[in-house]
Each structure stands twice: as structure tokens, then as C-alpha cells.
C-alpha positions in Angstrom: 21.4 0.6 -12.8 21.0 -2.9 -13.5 20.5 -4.0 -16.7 17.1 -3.4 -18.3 15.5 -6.1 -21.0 12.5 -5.7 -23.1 10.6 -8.3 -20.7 10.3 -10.4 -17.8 13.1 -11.9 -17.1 12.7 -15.4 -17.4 14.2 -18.2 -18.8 14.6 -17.8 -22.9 11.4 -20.2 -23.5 9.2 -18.5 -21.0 10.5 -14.9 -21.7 9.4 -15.9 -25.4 5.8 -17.0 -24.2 5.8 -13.7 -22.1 6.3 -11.3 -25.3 4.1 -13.0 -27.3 1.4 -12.7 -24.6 2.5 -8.9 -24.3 2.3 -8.5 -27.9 -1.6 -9.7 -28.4 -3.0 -7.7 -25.5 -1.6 -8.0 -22.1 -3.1 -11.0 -20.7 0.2 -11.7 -18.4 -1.6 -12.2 -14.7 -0.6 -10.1 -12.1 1.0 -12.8 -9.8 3.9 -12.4 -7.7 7.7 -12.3 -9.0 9.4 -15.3 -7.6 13.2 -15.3 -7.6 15.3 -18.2 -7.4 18.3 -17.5 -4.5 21.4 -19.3 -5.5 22.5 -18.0 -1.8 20.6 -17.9 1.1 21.9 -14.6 1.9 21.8 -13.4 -1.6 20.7 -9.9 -1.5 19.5 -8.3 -4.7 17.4 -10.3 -7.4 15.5 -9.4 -10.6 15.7 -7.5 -13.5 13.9 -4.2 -14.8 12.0 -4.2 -18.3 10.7 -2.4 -20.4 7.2 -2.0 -22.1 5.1 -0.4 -25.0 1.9 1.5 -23.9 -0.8 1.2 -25.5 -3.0 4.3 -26.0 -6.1 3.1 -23.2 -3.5 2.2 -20.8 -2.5 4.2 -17.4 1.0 3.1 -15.6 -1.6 2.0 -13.0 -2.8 -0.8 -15.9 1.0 -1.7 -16.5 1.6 -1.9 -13.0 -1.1 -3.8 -12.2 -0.3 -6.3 -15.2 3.2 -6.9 -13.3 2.3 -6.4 -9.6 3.6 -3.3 -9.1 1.7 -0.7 -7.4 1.4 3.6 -8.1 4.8 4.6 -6.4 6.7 1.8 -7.9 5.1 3.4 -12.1 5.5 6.7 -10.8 9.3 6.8 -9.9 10.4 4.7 -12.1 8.7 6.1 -15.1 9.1 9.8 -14.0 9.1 11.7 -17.4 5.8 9.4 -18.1 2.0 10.6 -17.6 1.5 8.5 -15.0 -2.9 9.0 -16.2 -2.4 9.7 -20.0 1.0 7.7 -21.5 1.7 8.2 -25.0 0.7 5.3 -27.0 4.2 3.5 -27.5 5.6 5.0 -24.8 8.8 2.6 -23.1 7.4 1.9 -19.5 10.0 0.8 -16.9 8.8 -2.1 -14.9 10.8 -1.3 -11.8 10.8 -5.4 -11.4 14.5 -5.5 -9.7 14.7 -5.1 -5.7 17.5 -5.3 -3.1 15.9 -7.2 -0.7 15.4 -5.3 2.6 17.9 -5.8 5.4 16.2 -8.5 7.7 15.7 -11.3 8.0 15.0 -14.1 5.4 11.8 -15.6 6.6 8.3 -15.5 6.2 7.2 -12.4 5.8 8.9 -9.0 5.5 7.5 -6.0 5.1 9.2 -2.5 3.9 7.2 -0.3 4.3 9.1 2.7 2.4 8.8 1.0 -1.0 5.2 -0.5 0.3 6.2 -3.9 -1.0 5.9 -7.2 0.9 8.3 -10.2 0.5 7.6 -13.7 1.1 10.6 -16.0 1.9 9.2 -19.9 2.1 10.7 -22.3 4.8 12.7 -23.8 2.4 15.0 -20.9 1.7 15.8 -21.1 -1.7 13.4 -18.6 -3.7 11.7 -15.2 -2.6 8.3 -13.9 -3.5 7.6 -10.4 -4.0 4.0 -8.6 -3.8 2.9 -4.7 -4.0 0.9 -3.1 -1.0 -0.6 -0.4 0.0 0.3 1.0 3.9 -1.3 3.3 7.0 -1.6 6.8 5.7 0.1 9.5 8.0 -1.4 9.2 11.8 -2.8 5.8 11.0 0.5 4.3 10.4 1.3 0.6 10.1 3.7 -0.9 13.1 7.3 -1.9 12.9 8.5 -4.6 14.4 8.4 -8.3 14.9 4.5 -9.9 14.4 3.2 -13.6 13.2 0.1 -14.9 11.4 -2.4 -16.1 13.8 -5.3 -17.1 11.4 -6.2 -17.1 7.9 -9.5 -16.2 7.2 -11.5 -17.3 3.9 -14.4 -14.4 2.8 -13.8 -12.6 5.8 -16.6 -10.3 7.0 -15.6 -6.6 7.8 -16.7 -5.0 11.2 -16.0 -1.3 10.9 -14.8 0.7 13.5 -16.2 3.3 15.6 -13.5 5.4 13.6 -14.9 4.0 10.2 -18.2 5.2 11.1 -17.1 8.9 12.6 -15.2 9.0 8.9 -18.3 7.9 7.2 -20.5 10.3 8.3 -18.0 13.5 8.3 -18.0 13.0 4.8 -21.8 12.8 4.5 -22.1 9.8 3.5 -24.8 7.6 4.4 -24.0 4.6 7.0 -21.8 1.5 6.8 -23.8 -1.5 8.1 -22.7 -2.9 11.4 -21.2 -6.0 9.8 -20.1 -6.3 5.8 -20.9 -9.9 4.6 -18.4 -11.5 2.3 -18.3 -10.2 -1.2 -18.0 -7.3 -3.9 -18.4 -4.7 -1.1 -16.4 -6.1 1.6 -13.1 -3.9 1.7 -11.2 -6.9 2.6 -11.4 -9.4 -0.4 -11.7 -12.9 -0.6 -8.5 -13.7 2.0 -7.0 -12.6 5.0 -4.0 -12.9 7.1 -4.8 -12.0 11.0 -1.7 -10.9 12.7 -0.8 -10.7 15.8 0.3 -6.6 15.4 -3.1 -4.6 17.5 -6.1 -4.2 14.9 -3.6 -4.8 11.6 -4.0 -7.4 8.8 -3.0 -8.6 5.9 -5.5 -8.2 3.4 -7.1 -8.2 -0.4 -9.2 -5.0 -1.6 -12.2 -4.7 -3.6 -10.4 -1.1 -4.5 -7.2 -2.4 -6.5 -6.1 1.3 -7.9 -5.1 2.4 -4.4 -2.5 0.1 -4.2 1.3 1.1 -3.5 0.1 4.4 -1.9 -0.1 5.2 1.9 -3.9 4.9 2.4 -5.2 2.6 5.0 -6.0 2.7 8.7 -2.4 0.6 9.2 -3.7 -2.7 7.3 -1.4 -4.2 4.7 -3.4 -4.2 1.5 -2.6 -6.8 -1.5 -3.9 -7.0 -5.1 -6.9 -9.4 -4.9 -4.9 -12.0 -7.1 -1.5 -11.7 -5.3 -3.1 -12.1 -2.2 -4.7 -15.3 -3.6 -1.1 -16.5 -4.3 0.0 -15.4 -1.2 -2.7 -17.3 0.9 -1.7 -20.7 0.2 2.0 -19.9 1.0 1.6 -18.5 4.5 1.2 -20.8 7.5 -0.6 -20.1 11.0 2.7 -18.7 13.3 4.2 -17.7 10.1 6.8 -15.0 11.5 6.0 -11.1 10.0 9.0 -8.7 10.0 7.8 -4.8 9.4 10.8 -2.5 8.7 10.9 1.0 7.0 13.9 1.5 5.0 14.0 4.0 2.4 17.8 3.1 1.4 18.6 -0.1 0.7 22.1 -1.2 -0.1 22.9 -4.9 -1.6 25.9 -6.7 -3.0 25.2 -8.4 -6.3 28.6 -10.5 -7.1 31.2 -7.7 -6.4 28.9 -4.7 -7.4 27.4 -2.7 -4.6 23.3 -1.5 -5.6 21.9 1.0 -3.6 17.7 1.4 -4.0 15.9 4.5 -3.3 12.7 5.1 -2.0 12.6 8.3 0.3 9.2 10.7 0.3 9.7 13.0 -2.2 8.0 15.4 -0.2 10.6 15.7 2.8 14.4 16.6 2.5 16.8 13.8 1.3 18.9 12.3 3.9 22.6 13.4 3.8 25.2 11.2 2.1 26.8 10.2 4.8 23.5 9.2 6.4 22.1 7.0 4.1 25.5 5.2 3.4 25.7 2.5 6.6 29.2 3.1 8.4 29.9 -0.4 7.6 30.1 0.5 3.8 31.8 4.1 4.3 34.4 2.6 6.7 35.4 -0.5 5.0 38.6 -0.5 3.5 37.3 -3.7 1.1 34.5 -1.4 -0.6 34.9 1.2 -3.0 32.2 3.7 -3.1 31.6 6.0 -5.3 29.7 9.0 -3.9 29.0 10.7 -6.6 26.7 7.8 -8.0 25.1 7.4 -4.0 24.2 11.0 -4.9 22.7 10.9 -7.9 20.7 7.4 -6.8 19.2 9.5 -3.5 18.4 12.7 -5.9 16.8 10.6 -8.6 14.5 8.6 -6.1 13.7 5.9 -8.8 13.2 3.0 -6.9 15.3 1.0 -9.3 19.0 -0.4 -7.4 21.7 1.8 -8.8 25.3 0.7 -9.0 27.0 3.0 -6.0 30.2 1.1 -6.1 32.1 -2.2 -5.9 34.5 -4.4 -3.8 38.0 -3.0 -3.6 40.9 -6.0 -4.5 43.9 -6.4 -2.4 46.0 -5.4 -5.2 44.2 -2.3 -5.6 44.5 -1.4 -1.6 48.4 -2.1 -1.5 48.2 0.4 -4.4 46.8 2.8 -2.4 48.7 2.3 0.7 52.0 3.1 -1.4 50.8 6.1 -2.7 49.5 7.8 0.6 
């Protein structure tokens, strides 16, 4: 795993700030993790941290403090009520990613973690956001998209579907049109797309988030999609991918993240590990940790393995 601190990782006078604010009541803002990239094609950033509950906190509190969405509390925190923590309980903040395999611009989407990442034209940082994606049937698209407007206090037109939904569950009618405000299921901003029927949106139902419960619409935290909004231009290219394993080199150390339904059967080993990794004579894996990464499901990158020196191949090729 990589190495865990007991706070954000920032630099030593803004990690001090960030204590001190955690210590006096968590009044940290939920806004997006931004990573520098010392490489263009870096491809794992952050670091976890830990912590304390206090006793009228949920994980859904904590992970709301530090963007992070139900999944992400939930598998990383997996011996923690995810409703009732212990006051003074240690709770992970999952707040390390490799960054999903595609490419570094605007906006990426994974949709097996459920977390959006942001890379601005100028490639040199990376913004990271929780989401919430289409529940089972309703599913949000893969594939290549772009913004095509950005909408300020958008109003909400439901569906014929909306309506069918509304009134199987006896509930009494949704208007034909939702005027901006507290009851408009959008938020303040949205991101139109060019992906049939699917945006980007905020929620005026933040405890949902990081769970597979929309109609296929990406939905954001109402503050990180306020920090988001700015960011995002009109044509702004949108990448959707879904991968549950995600390998990454940090330096010569090879990560692996997991983030498979822990409902259905775990891939094999030698299907989640890409041949380009099993094959290569220049990488050392060790299976046994790729194992316990896939079986533990924590959606925290794991050290799998590590590049193999030249020394230690001609070594090899002498013994066998």
C-alpha cells in the first residue's frame, strides 16, 4: 500500500493548517484533491490518511469532508460501521488513486471507482472529484463524449420515465418543469454533454453519492461541482471508461487499485494482470500481493511488484 499519514498530504505548512482545522471540528471543505504531475504521463498520485471519528459522525460525514463518496468509506474502512463508527475510530481516507488508463485530458470518467478526474489544458496537475453513476439497466455510456454547454440553475424536465417511477411508487406528481433551486435534482451547475440524455451534474441529495443510482447522469457533490464548473470549457473532451483494475508505475514500484463489485466473482489473476505486465521480462510481479489486492477490494493502490534491473535478469538467465 502506499504510505499512509495522519492527514492530507500537503506541503508541511498547509498539512499543519489542515490538522489544526481537523482538530477544532472539521471545517476542511469538501473541494477537489489537486495533484501536481512532475510528468505528464505520471500515473499514480496522492497519499492515503488517516482520521479520528468523532462520535456524531458517519464515514458518509468523513467522506464528504474529503470528497470521497460511500464506496470509496466503505472499502477502504471495511472493519468500520460505515452508519455508527466508534468515537476515535482511525478512518482511512482512501485519498491515493492510479490514474485510469486514458487519456490525460479533460475529463475522464471511471466508472468502476465512480470517480471523475479533471486534467486542465496545461498538463501539469490533475483534479480529482467523487460521483455517483447509472444504476443497473440505466447505465452510464462508455466512450468518447465533449461538453456542449454549461448551464447555470438549470431547470429539470423529467422524463416520461421519471413520471411512470413517480407514480409506481405512489407518490404524488413531479411538475412538468422544476425551476431552479432547493428541489431541483440538478444543483446549481451543469455540464451538457454530448453522450444521448447524460449530464454532468450537482444534487440537492449529497448522501447518494459514490453509489450506482442515477438514470446514467454523472452526479457531483454540490461544492465539487462548483469547483469543477469554472474549470471545464464548451468542447471540453469527456473520456468514460470502466476499469475495475488499475495498474500504475510510481518510480520503479508497480500499484495495482481495486475496485471490482463485490457482489460478482473476482476476475482471475491472470485476467486482471495486462499481458504487457505478465509478459515483460523488465517487471517483477509478485502474484501473491496481485491476489491479495483483488481479494481485499480496498480501493487503495497496493504494491504488486517492481521493475526488474539488468543485473537481476542476467542473474536469472544464468541460473535457468
Amino acid at each position: 500500500m502506499l504510505g499512509l499519514s495522519k492527514g492530507r498530504a500537503l506541503s508541511p505548512l498547509a498539512a499543519g493548517v489542515s490538522l489544526a482545522l481537523l482538530a477544532s471540528g472539521w471545517t476542511l471543505s469538501a473541494d477537489a484533491a489537486i495533484f501536481k504531475l512532475t510528468d505528464p504521463n505520471q500515473e499514480v498520485v496522492g497519499r492515503a490518511f488517516y482520521v479520528k471519528s468523532r462520535k456524531e459522525d458517519t464515514l458518509l460525514d468523513i467522506g464528504r469532508q474529503n470528497n470521497m463518496g460511500y464506496d470509496d468509506m466503505r472499502q477502504a474502512n471495511q472493519k468500520v460501521d460505515i452508519w455508527v463508527p466508534k468515537a476515535g475510530d482511525d478512518v482511512l481516507v482512501p485519498e491515493s488513486f492510479v490514474l485510469p488508463d486514458a487519456p490525460h485530458q479533460g475529463i475522464v470518467l471511471n466508472l468502476a471507482e465512480k470517480r471523475l478526474y479533471f486534467y486542465p489544458s496545461n498538463g501539469r496537475e490533475v483534479a480529482t472529484f467523487a460521483i455517483s453513476v447509472g444504476r443497473d439497466g440505466l447505465n452510464t455510456p462508455l466512450g468518447r463524449f465533449k461538453v456542449t454547454s454549461k448551464v447555470k440553475d438549470p431547470t429539470w424536465t423529467p422524463t416520461a420515465a421519471h413520471h411512470a417511477d413517480r407514480a409506481k411508487e405512489g407518490r404524488e406528481p413531479l411538475p412538468a418543469v422544476v425551476p431552479a433551486g432547493p428541489d431541483n435534482p440538478l444543483g446549481q451547475f451543469a455540464l451538457r454533454t454530448s453522450a444521448p440524455s447524460i449530464l454532468i451534474h450537482g444534487t440537492n441529495k449529497p448522501w447518494g453519492l459514490g453509489m450506482e443510482v442515477s438514470r446514467g447522469c454523472i452526479r457531483m457533490y454540490p461544492e465539487g461541482v462548483a469547483q469543477l464548473f469554472p474549470m471545464v470549457s464548451v468542447n471540453e473532451p469527456i473520456t468514460i471508461v470502466d476499469q475495475p483494475y488499475k495498474f500504475g508505475w510510481r518510480g520503479n514500484d508497480l500499484y495495482l487499485e481495486v475496485h471490482r463489485d463485490p457482489e460478482g466473482t473476482a476476475a482471475s489473476l491472470h485476467d486482471v494482470v495486462p499481458a504487457r505486465l505478465a509478459q515483460s521480462p523488465d517487471v517483477n510481479l509478485d502474484w501473491n500481493a496481485v491476489k491479495r489486492a483483488v481479494e481485499g477490494n480496498a480501493g487503495i493502490p497496493q504494491r504488486v511488484g517492481g521493475r526488474q534491473s539488468t543485473a537481476d535478469r542476467l542473474y536469472l538467465d544464468m541460473i535457468f
